[in-house]
C-alpha positions in Angstrom: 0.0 0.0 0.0 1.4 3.4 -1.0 0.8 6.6 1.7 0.2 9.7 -0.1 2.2 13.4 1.8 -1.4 13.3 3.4 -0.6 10.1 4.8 -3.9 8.8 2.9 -3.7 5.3 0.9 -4.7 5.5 -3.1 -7.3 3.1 -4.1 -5.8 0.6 -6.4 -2.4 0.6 -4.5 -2.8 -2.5 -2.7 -3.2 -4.7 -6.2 -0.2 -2.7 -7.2 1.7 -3.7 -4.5 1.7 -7.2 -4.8 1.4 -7.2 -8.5 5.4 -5.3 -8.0 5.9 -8.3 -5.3 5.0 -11.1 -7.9 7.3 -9.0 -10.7 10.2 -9.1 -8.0 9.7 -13.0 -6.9 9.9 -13.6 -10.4 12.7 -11.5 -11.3 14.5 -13.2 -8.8 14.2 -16.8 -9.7 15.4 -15.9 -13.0 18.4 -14.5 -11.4 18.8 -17.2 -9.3 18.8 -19.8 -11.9 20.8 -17.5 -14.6 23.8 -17.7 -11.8 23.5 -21.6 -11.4 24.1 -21.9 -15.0 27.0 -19.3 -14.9 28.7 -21.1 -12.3 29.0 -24.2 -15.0 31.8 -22.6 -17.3 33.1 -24.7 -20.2 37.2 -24.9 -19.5 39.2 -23.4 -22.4 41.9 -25.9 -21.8 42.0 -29.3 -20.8 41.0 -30.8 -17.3 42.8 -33.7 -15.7 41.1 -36.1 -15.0 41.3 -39.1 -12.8 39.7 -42.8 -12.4 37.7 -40.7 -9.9 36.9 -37.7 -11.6 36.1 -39.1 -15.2 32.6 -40.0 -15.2 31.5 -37.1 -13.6 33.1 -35.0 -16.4 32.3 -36.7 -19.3 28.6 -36.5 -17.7 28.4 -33.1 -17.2 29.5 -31.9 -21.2 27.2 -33.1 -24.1 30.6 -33.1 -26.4 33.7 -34.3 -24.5 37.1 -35.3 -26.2 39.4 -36.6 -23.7 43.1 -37.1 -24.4 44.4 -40.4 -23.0 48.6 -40.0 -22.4 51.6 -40.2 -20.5 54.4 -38.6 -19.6 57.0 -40.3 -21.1 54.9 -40.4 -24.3 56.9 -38.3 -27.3 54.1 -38.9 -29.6 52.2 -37.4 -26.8 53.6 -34.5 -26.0 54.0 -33.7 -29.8 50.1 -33.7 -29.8 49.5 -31.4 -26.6 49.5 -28.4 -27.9 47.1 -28.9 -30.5 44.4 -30.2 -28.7 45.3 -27.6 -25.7 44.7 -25.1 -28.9 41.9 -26.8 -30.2 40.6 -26.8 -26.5 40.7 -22.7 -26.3 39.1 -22.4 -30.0 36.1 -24.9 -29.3 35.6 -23.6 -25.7 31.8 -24.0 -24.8 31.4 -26.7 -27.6 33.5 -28.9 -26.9 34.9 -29.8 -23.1 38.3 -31.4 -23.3 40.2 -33.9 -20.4 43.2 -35.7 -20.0 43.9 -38.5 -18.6 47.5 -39.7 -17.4 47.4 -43.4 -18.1 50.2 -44.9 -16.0 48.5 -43.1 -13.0 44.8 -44.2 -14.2 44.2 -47.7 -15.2 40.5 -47.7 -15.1 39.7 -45.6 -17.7 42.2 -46.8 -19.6 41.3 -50.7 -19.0 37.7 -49.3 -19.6 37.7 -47.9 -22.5 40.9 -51.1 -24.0 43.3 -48.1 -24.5 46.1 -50.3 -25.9 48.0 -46.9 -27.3 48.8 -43.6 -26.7 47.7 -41.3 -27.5 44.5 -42.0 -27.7 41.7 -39.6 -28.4 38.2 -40.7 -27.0 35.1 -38.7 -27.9 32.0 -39.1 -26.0 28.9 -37.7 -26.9 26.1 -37.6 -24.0 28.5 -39.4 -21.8 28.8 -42.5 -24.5 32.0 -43.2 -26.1 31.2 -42.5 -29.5 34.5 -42.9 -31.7 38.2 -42.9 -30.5 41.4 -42.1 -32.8 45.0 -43.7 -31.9 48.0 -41.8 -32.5 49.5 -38.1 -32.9 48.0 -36.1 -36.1 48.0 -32.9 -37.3 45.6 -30.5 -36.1 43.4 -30.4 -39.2 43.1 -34.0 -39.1 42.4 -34.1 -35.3 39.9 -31.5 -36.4 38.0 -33.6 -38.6 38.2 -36.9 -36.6 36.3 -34.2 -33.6 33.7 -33.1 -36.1 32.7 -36.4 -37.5 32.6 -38.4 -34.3 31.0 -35.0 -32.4 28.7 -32.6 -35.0 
């Protein structure tokens, strides 16, 4: 209800009032749910990953290319940086992981990774295509938009 200088109330006040309180609830549950979704960023670079952590990650990313290496891996290490690039340039597409093999044997006995590296692609948390091996980045490229969309 609004008071009028006169300290008298305007008819039609009180329907105004709680139409403003309706407007304000409303507002506010779509602010609320806008800043859930915020707080779900897509990483611009590749996540590692652990036996623990990878289901919940490939889960939580429709498109998910995850990176299967190791350390002492040359081939490896040759392909880093284009998938770390790839990564940035596809960055709330595409969420990217990697996965140390010789400290993770479960996804790699999961998913029969006999090589490295290995690319898996998962698509609505299935595996949907895998490549083996170090490529260029254009041919990585196409390998993620065939097996992804």
């Amino acid at each position: 209800m609004h008071i009028t200088r006169t300290g008298e109330s305007r008819p039609g006040d009180q329907d105004m009032a709680s139409e403003i309180d309706e407007i304000r609830q409303r507002k506010m549950a779509e602010m609320m749910k806008g800043s859930k979704d915020s707080s779900e960023v897509w990483p611009g670079e590749p996540v590692e990953l652990t036996d623990q952590s990878f289901e919940q990650f490939v889960n939580k990313y429709p498109k998910v290319v995850v990176d299967c290496w190791a350390p002492w891996c040359g081939p490896c290490r040759m392909l880093s940086p284009t998938i770390d690039s790839i990564a940035k340039d596809m960055k709330g597409k595409i969420a990217f992981g990697k996965v140390n093999t010789d400290d993770n044997f479960g996804v790699s006995s999961k998913f029969k990774v006999m090589s490295i590296p290995t690319l898996l692609f998962f698509k609505d948390g299935q595996l949907v295509d895998q490549m083996v091996g170090a490529a260029p980045r254009p041919v990585v490229e196409h390998t993620i938009r065939k097996a992804l969309g």
